[in-house]
Predicted model as a PDB file, atoms N, CA, C, CB and O in Angstrom, pLDDT in the B-factor column:
MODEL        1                                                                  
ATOM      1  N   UNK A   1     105.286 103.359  84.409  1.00 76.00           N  
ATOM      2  CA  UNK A   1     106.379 104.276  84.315  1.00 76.00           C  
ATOM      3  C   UNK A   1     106.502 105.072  85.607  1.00 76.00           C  
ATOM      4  CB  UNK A   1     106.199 105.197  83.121  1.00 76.00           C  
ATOM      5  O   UNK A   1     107.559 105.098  86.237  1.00 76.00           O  
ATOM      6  N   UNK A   2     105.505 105.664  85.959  1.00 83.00           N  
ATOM      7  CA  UNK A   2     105.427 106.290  87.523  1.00 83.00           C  
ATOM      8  C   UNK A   2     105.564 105.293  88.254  1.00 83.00           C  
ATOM      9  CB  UNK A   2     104.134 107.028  88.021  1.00 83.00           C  
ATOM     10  O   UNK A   2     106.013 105.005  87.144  1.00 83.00           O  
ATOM     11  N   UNK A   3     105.662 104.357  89.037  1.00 75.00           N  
ATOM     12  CA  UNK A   3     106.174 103.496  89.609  1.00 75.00           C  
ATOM     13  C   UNK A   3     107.238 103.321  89.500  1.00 75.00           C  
ATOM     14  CB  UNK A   3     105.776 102.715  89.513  1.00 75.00           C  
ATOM     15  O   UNK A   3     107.806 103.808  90.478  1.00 75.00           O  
ATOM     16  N   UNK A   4     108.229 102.670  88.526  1.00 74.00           N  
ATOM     17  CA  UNK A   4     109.787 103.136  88.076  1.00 74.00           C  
ATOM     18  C   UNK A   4     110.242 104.333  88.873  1.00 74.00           C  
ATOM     19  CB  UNK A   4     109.897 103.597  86.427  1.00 74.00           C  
ATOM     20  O   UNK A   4     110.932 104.261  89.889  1.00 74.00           O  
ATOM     21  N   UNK A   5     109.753 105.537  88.269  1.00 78.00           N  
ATOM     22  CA  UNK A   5     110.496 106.299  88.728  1.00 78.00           C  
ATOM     23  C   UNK A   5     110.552 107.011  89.776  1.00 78.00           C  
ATOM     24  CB  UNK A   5     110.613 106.787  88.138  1.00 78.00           C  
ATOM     25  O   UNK A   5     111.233 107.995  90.064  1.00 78.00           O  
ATOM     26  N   UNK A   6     109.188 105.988  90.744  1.00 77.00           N  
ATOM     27  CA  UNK A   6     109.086 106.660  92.268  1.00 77.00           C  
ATOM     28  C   UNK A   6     110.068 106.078  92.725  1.00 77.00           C  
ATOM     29  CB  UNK A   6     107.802 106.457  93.238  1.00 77.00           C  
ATOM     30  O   UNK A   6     110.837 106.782  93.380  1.00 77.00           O  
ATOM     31  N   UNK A   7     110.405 104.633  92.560  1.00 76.00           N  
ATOM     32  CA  UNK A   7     111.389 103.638  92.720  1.00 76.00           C  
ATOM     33  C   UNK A   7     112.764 103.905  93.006  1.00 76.00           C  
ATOM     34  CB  UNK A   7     111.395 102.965  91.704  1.00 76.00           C  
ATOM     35  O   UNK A   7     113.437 103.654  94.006  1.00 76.00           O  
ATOM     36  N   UNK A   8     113.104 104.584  91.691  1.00 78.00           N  
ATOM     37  CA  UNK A   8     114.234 105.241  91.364  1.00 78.00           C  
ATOM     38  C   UNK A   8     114.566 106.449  91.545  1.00 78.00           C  
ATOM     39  CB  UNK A   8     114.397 105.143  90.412  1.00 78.00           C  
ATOM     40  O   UNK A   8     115.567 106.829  90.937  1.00 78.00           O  
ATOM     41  N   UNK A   9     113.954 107.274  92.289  1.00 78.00           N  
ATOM     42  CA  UNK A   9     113.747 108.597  93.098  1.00 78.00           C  
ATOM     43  C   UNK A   9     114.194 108.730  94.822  1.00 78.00           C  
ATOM     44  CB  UNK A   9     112.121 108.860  92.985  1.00 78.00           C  
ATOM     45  O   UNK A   9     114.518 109.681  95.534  1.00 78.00           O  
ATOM     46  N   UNK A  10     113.950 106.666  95.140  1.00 83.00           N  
ATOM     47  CA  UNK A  10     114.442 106.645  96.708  1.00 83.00           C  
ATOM     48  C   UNK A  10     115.545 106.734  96.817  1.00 83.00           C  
ATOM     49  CB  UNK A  10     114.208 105.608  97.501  1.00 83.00           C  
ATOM     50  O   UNK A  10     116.183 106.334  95.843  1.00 83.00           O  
ATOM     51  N   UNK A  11     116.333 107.271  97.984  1.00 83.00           N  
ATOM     52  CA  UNK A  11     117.865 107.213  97.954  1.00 83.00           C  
ATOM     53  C   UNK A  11     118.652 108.244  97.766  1.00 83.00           C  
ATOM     54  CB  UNK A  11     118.285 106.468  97.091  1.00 83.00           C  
ATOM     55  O   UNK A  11     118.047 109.272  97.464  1.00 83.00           O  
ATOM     56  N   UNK A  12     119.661 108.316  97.831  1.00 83.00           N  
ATOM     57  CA  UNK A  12     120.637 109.878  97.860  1.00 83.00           C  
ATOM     58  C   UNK A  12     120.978 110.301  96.461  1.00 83.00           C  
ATOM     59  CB  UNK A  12     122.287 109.737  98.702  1.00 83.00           C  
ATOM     60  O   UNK A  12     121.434 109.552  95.598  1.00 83.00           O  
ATOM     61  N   UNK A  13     120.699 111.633  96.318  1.00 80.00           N  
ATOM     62  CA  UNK A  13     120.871 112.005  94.897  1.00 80.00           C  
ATOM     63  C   UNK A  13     122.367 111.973  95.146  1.00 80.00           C  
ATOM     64  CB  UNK A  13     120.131 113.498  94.282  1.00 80.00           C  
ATOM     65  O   UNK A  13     123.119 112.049  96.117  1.00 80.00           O  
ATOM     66  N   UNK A  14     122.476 111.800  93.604  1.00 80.00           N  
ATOM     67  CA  UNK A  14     124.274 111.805  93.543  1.00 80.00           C  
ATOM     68  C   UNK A  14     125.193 112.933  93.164  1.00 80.00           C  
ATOM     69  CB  UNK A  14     124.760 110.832  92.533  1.00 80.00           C  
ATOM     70  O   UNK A  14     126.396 112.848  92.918  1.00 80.00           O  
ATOM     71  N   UNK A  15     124.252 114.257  93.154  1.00 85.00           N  
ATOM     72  CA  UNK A  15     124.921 115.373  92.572  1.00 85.00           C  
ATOM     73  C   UNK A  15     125.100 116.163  93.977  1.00 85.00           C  
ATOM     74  CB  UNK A  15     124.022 116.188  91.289  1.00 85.00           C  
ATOM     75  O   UNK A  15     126.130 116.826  94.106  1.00 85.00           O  
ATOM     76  N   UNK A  16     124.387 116.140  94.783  1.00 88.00           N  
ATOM     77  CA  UNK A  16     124.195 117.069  96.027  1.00 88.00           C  
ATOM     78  C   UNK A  16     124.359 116.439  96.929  1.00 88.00           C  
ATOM     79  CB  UNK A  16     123.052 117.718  96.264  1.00 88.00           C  
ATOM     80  O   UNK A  16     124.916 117.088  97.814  1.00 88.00           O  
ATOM     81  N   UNK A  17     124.018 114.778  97.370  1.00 81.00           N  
ATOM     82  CA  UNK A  17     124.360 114.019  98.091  1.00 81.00           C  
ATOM     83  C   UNK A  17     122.681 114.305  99.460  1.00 81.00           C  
ATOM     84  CB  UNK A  17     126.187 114.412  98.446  1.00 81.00           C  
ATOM     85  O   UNK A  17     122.569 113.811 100.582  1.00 81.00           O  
ATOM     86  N   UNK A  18     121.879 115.062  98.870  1.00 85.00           N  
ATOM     87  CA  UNK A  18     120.556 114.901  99.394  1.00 85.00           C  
ATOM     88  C   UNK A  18     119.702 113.622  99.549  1.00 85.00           C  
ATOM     89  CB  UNK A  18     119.890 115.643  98.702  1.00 85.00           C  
ATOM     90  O   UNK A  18     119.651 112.685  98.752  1.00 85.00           O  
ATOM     91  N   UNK A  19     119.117 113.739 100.585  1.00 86.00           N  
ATOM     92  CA  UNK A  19     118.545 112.423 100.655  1.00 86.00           C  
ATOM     93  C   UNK A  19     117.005 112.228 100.059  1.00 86.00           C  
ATOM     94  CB  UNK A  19     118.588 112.041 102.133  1.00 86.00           C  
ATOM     95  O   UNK A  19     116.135 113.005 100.454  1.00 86.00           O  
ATOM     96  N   UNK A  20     116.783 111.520  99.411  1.00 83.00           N  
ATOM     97  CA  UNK A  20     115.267 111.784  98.485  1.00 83.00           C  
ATOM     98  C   UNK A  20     114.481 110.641  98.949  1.00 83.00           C  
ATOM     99  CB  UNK A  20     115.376 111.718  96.578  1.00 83.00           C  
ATOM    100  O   UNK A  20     114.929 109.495  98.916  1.00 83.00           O  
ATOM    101  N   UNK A  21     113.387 110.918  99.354  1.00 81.00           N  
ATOM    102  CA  UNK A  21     111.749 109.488  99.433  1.00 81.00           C  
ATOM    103  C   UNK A  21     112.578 108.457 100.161  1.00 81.00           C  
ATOM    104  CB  UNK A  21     110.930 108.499  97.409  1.00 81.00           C  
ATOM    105  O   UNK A  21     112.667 107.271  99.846  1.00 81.00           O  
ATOM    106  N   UNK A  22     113.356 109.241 101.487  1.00 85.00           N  
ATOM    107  CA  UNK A  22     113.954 108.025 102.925  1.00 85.00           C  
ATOM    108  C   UNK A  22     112.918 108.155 104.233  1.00 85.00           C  
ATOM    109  CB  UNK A  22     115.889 108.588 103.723  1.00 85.00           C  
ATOM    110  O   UNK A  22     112.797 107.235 105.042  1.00 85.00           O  
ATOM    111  N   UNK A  23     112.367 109.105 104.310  1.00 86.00           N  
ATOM    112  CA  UNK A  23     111.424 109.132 105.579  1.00 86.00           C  
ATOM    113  C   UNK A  23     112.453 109.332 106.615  1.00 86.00           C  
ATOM    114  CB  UNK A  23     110.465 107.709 105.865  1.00 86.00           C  
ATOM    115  O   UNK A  23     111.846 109.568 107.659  1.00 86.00           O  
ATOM    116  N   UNK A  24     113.424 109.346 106.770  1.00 83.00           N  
ATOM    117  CA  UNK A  24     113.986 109.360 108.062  1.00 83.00           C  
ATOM    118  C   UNK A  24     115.151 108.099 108.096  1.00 83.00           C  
ATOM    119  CB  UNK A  24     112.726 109.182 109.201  1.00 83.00           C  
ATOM    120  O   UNK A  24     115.995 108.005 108.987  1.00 83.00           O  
ATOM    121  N   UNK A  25     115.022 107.147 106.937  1.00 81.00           N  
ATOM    122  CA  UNK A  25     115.248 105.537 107.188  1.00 81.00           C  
ATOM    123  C   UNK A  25     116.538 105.370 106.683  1.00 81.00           C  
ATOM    124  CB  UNK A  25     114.180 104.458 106.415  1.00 81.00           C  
ATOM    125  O   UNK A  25     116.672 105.520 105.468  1.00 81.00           O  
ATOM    126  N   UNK A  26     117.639 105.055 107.440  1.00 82.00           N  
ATOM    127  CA  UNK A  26     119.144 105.065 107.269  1.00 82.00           C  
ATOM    128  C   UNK A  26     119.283 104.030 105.993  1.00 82.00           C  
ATOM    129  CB  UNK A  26     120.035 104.525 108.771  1.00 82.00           C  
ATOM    130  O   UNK A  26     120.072 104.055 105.049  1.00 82.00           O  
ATOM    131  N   UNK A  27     118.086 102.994 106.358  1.00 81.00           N  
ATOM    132  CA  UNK A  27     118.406 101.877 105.278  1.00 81.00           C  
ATOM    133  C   UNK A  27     117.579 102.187 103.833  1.00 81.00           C  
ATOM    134  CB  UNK A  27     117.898 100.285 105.926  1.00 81.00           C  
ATOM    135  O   UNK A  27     117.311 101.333 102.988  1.00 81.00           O  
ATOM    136  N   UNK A  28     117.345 103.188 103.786  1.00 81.00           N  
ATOM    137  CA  UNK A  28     116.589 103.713 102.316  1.00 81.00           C  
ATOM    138  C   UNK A  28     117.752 104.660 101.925  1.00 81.00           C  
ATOM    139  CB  UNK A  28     114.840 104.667 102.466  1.00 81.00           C  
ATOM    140  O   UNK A  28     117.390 105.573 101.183  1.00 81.00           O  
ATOM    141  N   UNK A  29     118.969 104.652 102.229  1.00 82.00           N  
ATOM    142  CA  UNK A  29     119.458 106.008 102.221  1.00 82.00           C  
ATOM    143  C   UNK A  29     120.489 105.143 100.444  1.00 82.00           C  
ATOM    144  CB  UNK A  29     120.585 106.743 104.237  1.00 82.00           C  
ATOM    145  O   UNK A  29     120.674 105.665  99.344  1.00 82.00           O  
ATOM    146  N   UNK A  30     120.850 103.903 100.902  1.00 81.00           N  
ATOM    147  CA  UNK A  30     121.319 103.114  99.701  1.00 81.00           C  
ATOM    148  C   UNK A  30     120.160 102.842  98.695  1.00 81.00           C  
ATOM    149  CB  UNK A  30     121.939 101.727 100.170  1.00 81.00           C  
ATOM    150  O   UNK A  30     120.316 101.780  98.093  1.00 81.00           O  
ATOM    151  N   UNK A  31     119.032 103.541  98.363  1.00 80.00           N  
ATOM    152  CA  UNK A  31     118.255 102.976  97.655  1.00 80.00           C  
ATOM    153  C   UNK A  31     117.446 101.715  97.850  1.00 80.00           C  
ATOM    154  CB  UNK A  31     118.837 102.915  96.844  1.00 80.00           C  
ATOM    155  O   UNK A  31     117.595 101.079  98.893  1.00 80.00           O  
ATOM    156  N   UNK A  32     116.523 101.269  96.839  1.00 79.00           N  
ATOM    157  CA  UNK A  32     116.402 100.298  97.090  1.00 79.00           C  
ATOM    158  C   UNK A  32     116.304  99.451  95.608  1.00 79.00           C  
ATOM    159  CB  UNK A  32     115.423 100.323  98.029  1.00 79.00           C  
ATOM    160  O   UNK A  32     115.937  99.886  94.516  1.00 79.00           O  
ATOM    161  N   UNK A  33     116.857  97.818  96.047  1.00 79.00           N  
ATOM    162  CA  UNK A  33     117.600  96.755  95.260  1.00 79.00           C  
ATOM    163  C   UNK A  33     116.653  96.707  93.843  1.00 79.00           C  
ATOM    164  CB  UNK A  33     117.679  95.130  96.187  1.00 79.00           C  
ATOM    165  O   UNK A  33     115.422  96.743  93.845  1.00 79.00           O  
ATOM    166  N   UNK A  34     117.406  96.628  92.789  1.00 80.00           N  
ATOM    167  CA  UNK A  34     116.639  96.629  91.519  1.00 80.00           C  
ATOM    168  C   UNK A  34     115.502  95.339  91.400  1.00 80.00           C  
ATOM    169  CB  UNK A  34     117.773  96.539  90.283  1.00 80.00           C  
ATOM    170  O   UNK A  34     114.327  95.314  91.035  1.00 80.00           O  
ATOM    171  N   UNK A  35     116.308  94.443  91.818  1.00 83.00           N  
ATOM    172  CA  UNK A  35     115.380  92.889  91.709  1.00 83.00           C  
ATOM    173  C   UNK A  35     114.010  92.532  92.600  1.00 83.00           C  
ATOM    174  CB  UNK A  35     116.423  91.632  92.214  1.00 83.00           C  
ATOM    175  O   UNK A  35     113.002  91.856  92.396  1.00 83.00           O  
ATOM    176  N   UNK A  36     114.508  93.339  93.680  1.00 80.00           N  
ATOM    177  CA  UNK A  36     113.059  93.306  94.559  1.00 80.00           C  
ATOM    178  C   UNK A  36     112.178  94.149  94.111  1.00 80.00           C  
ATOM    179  CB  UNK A  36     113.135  93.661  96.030  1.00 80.00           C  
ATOM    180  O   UNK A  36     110.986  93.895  94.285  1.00 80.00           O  
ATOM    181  N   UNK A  37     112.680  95.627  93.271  1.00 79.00           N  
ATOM    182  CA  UNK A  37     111.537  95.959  92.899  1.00 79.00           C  
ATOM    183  C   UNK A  37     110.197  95.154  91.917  1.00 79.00           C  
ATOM    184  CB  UNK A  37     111.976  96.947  92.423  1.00 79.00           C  
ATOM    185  O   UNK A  37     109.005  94.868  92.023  1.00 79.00           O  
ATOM    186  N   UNK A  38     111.149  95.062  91.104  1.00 81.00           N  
ATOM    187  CA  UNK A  38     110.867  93.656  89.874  1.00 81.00           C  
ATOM    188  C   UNK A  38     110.037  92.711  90.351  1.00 81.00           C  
ATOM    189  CB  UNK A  38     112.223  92.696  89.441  1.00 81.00           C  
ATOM    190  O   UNK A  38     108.933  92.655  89.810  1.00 81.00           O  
ATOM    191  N   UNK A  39     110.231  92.082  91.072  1.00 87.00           N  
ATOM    192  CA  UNK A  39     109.604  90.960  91.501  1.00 87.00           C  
ATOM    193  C   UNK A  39     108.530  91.088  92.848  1.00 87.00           C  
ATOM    194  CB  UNK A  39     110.742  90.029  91.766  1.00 87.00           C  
ATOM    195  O   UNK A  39     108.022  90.080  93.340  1.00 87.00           O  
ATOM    196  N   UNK A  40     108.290  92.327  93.314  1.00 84.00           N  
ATOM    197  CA  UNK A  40     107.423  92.636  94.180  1.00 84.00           C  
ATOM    198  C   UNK A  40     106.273  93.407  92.822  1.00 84.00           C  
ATOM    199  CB  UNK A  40     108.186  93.661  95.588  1.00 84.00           C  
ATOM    200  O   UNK A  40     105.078  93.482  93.105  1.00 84.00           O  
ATOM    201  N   UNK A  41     106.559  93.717  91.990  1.00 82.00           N  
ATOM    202  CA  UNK A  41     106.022  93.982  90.636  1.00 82.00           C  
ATOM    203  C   UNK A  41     105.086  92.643  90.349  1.00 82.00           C  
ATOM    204  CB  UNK A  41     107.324  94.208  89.460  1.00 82.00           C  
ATOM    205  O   UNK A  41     103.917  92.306  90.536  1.00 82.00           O  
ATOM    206  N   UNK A  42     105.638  92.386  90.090  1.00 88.00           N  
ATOM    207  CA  UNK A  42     105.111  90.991  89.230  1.00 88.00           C  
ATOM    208  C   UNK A  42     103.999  90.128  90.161  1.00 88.00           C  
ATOM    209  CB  UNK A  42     106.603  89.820  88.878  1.00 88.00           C  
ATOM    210  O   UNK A  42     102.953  89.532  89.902  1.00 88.00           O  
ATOM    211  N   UNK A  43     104.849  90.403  91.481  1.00 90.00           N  
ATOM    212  CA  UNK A  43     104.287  89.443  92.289  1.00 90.00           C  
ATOM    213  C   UNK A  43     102.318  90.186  92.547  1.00 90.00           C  
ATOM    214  CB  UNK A  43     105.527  89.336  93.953  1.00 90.00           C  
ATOM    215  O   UNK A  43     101.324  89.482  92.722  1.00 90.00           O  
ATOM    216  N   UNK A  44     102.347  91.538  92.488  1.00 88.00           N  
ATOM    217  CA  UNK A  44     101.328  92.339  92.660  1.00 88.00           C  
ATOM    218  C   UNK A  44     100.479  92.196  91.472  1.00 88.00           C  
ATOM    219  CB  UNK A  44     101.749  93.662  92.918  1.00 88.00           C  
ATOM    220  O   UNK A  44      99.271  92.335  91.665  1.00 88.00           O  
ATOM    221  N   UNK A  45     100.840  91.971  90.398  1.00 86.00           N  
ATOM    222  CA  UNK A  45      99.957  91.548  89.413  1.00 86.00           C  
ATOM    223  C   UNK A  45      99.557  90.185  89.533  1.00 86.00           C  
ATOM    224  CB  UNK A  45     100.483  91.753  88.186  1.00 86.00           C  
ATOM    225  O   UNK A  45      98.360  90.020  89.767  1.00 86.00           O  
ATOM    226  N   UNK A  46     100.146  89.348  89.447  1.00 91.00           N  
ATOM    227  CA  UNK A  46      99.928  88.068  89.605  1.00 91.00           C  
ATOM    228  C   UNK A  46      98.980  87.684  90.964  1.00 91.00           C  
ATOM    229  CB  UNK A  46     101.295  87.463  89.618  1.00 91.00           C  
ATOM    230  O   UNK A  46      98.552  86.536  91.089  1.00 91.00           O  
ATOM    231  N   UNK A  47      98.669  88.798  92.031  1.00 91.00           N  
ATOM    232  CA  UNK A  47      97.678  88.427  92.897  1.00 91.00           C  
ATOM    233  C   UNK A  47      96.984  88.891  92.387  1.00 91.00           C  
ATOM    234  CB  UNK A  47      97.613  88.609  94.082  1.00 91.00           C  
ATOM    235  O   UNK A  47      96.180  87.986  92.162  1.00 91.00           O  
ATOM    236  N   UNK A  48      96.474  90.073  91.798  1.00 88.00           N  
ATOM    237  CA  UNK A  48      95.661  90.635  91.101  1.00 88.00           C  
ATOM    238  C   UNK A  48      94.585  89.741  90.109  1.00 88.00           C  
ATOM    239  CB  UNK A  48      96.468  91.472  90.466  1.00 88.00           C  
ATOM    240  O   UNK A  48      93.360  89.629  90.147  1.00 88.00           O  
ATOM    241  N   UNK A  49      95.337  89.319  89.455  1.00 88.00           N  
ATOM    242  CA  UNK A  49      95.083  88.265  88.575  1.00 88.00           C  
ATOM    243  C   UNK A  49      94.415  87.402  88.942  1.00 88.00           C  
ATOM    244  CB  UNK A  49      95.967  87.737  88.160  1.00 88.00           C  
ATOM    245  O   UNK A  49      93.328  87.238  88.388  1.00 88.00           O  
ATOM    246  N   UNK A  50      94.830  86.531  90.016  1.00 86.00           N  
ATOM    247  CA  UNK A  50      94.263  85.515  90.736  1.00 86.00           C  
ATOM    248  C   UNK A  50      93.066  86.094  91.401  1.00 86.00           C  
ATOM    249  CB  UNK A  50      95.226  84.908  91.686  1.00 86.00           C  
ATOM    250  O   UNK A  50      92.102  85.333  91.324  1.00 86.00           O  
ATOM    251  N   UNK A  51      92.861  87.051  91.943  1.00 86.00           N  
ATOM    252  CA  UNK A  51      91.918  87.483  92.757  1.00 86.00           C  
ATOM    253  C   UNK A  51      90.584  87.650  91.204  1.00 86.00           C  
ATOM    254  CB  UNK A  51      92.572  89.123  93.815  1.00 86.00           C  
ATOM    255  O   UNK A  51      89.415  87.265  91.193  1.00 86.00           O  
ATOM    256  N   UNK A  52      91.059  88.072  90.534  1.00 83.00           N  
ATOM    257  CA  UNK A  52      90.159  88.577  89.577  1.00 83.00           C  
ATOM    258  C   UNK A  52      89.587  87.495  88.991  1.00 83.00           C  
ATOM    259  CB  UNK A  52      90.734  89.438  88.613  1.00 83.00           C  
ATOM    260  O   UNK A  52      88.402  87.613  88.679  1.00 83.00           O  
ATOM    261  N   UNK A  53      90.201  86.352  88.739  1.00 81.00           N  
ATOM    262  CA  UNK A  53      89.798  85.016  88.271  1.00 81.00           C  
ATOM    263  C   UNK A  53      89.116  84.720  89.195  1.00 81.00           C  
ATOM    264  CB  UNK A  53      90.738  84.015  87.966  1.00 81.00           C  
ATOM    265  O   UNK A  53      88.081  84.175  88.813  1.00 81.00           O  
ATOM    266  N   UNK A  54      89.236  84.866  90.814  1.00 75.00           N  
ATOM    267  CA  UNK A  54      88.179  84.320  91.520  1.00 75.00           C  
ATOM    268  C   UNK A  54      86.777  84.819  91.385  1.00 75.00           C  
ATOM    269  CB  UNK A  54      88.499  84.400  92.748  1.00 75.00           C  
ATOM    270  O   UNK A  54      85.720  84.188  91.427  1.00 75.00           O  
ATOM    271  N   UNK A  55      86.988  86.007  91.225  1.00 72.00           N  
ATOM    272  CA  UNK A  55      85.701  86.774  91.535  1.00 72.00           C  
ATOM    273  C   UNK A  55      84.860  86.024  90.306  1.00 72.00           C  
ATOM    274  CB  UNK A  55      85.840  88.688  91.437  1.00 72.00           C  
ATOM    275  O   UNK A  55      83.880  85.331  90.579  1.00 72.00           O  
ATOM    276  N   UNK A  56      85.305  86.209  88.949  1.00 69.00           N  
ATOM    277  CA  UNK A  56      84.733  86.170  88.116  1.00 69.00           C  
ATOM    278  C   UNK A  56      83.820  84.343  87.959  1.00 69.00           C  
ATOM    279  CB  UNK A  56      85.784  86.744  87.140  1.00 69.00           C  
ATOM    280  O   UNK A  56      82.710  84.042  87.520  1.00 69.00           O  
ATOM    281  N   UNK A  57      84.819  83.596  88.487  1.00 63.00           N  
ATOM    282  CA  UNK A  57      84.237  82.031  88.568  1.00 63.00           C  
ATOM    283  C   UNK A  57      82.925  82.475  89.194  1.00 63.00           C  
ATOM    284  CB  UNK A  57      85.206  80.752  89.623  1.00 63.00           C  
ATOM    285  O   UNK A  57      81.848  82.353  88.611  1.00 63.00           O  
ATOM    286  N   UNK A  58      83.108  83.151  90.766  1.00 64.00           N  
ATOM    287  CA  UNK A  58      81.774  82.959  91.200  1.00 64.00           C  
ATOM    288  C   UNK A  58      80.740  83.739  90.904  1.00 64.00           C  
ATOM    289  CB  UNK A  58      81.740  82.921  92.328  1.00 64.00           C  
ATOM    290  O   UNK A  58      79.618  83.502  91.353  1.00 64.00           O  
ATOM    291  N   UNK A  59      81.106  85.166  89.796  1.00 63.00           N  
ATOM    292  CA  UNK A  59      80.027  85.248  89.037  1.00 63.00           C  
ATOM    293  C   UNK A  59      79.266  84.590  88.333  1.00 63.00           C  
ATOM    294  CB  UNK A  59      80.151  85.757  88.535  1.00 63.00           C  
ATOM    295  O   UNK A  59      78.193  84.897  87.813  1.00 63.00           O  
ATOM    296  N   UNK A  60      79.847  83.663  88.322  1.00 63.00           N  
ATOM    297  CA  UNK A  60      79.838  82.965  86.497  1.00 63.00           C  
ATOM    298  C   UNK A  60      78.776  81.246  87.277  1.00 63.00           C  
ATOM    299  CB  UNK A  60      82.553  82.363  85.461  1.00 63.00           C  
ATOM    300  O   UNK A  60      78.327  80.266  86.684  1.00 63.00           O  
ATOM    301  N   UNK A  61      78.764  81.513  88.321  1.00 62.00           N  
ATOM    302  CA  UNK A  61      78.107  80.240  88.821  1.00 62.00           C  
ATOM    303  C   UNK A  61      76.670  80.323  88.462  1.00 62.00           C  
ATOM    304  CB  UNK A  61      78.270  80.027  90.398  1.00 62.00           C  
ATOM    305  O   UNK A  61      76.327  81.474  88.188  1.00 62.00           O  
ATOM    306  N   UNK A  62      75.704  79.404  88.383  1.00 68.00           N  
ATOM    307  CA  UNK A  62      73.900  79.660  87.739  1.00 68.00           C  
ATOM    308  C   UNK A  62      73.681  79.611  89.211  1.00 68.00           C  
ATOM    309  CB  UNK A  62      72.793  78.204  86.493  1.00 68.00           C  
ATOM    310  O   UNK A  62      74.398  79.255  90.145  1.00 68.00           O  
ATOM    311  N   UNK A  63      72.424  80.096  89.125  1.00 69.00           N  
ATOM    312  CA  UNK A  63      71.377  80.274  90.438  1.00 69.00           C  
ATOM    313  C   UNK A  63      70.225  79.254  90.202  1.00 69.00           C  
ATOM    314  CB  UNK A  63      70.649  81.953  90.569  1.00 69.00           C  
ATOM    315  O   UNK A  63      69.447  79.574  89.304  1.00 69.00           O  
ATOM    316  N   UNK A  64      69.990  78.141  90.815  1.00 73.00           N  
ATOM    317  CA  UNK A  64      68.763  77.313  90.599  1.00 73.00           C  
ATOM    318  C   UNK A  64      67.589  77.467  91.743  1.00 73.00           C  
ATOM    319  CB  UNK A  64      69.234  75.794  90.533  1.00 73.00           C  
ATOM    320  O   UNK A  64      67.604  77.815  92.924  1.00 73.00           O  
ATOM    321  N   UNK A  65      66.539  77.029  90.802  1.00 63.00           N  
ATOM    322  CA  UNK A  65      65.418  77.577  91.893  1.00 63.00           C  
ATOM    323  C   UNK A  65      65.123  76.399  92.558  1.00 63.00           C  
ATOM    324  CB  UNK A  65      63.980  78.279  91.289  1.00 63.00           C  
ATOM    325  O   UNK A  65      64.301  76.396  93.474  1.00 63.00           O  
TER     326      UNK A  65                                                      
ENDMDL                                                                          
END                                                                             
């Protein structure tokens, strides 16, 4: 949910026309695109995931003497 709504916090408020979470950046000033958030989402779990499956295989390996 905090993620969402840091998301949705970039960009020019629409009541005052202030600029909110742009840094300075002309091209943050339109927000930014709903779908990339989404899918830079997903995409961050899904490495996550993978990384975590790795680790765990090579826990999971025996030690022979």
């Amino acid at each position: 949910m905090a993620l969402g709504l840091l998301a949705a916090l970039i960009g020019q408020n629409p009541l005052t026309g202030a600029a909110r979470l742009t840094f300075g950046s002309i091209d943050l000033m339109a927000g930014v695109n709903f779908i990339s958030v989404i899918v830079g989402l997903f995409a961050i779990s899904e490495v996550m995931f993978n990384v975590e499956r790795a680790v765990t295989a090579i826990n999971m390996t025996e030690i022979r003497d």
